[in-house]
Each structure stands twice: as structure tokens, then as C-alpha cells.
N, C-alpha and C positions, 0 to 999 in steps of 0.2 A: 306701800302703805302697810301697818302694822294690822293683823288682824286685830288685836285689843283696840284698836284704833277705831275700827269696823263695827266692831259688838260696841262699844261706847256709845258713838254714833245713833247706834240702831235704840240702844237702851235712853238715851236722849231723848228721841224722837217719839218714843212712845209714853216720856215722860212730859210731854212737849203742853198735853192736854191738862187744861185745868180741871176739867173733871175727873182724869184718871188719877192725877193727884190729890185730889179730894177719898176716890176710890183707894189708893193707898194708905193716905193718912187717917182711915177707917178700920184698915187693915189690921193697923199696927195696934191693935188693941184684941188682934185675935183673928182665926178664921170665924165667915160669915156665909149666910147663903146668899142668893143672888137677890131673892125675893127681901131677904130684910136689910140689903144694904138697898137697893130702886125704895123703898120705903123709908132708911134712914137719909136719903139724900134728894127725898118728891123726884125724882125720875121714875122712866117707864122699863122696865126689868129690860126688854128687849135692846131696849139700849146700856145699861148698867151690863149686859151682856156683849156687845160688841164693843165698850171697853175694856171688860176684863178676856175678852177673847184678843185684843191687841196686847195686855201688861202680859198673857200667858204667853204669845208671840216673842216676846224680847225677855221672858225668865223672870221674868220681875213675882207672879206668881203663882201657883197652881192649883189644879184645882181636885178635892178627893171627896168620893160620896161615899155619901151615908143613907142606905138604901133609897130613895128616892129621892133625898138632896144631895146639892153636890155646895160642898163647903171651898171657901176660897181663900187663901191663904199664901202670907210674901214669904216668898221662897228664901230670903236669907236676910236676916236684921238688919246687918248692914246697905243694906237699900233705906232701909230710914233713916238711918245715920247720914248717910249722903244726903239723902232728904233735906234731912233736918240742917245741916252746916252750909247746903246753898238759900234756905231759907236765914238763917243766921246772916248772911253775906247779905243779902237783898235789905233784911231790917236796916243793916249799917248803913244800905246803900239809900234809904228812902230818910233813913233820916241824915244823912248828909243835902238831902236834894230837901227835904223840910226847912234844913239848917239856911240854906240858899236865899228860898221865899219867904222865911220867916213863918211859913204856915205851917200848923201840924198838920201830919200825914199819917192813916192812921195804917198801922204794921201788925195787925193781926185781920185774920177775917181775908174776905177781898182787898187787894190794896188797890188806893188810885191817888193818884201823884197830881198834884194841883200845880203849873208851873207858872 
């Protein structure tokens, strides 16, 4: 098994949560602190914390303080690009499954597929 193989995987997995993608795609607008992303997203810090303690886990981001906060920030753009192009996938794919039942399906926000 290829180690990129391995690190994929592991950055998959930590991608796997919809809240740490919610957490990322917050991200990409700048670093934040812990306290006013648990505020931009009504979660409890402590938890906004044991997510962004698993995205620093897999390099996704890191974190640097500023005397007494610690700012959080995606370690290289290209993690939203990937982002953004399996989310681009998913749109096509919910609206092909729309296209199926004839219902709309709505492709931003939460999705949820009516079958």
C-alpha cells in the first residue's frame, strides 16, 4: 500500500464529519478563533475543539496564537479546492437522482434526497 494512499485515507476520514466540513468551509474565509467559530456555527467551544483537534490531526489545519487566542487556520488552499470539486460532484449527482423522481432536491445548505 502506497503511503499517499494512507495520508488520503486518514485526510478522508477526518473529512468524513459534517461538522468539520462546515468547520472548514468557515475556514476558508480566514483564520478564526475557537470561540467565534462554537458561536458562528451555535455549538459548544468544547466541541468546535475536538473537531478542530482531529482537522489539526490529518494537516488539514493549524493552529497559531495570538497571546491568549489561538487562531485556526487551513493549512494549504488547496484543501478547499478538493472541497469544493467533490462538492461540485455531489450537486451533479443529486441532481441526476432529482432528475429520476422528478422532485427537486435542494443542493446547497444540508442536502436530503427524496426517493
Amino acid at each position: 500500500m502506497d503511503a499517499i494512499d494512507v495520508l488520503q485515507a486518514e485526510v478522508l476520514k477526518a473529512l468524513s464529519s459534517p461538522r468539520r466540513l462546515e468547520i472548514i468551509h468557515r475556514l476558508a474565509d480566514g483564520p478564526l478563533e475557537v470561540g467565534r467559530l462554537a458561536e458562528e456555527l451555535g455549538i459548544s467551544q468544547p466541541n468546535v475543539s475536538q473537531h478542530l483537534s482531529v482537522l489539526r490531526a490529518a494537516g488539514l489545519v493549524e493552529a497559531e496564537r495570538r497571546g491568549r487566542d489561538v487562531r485556526y487556520a487551513i493549512t494549504d488552499p488547496d484543501v478547499l479546492v478538493a472541497c469544493e470539486l467533490m462538492r461540485r460532484v455531489l450537486r451533479r449527482r443529486l441532481t441526476r437522482l432529482a432528475d429520476l423522481t422528478d422532485e427537486p432536491v435542494e443542493t446547497t445548505g444540508a442536502a436530503t434526497v427524496t426517493a
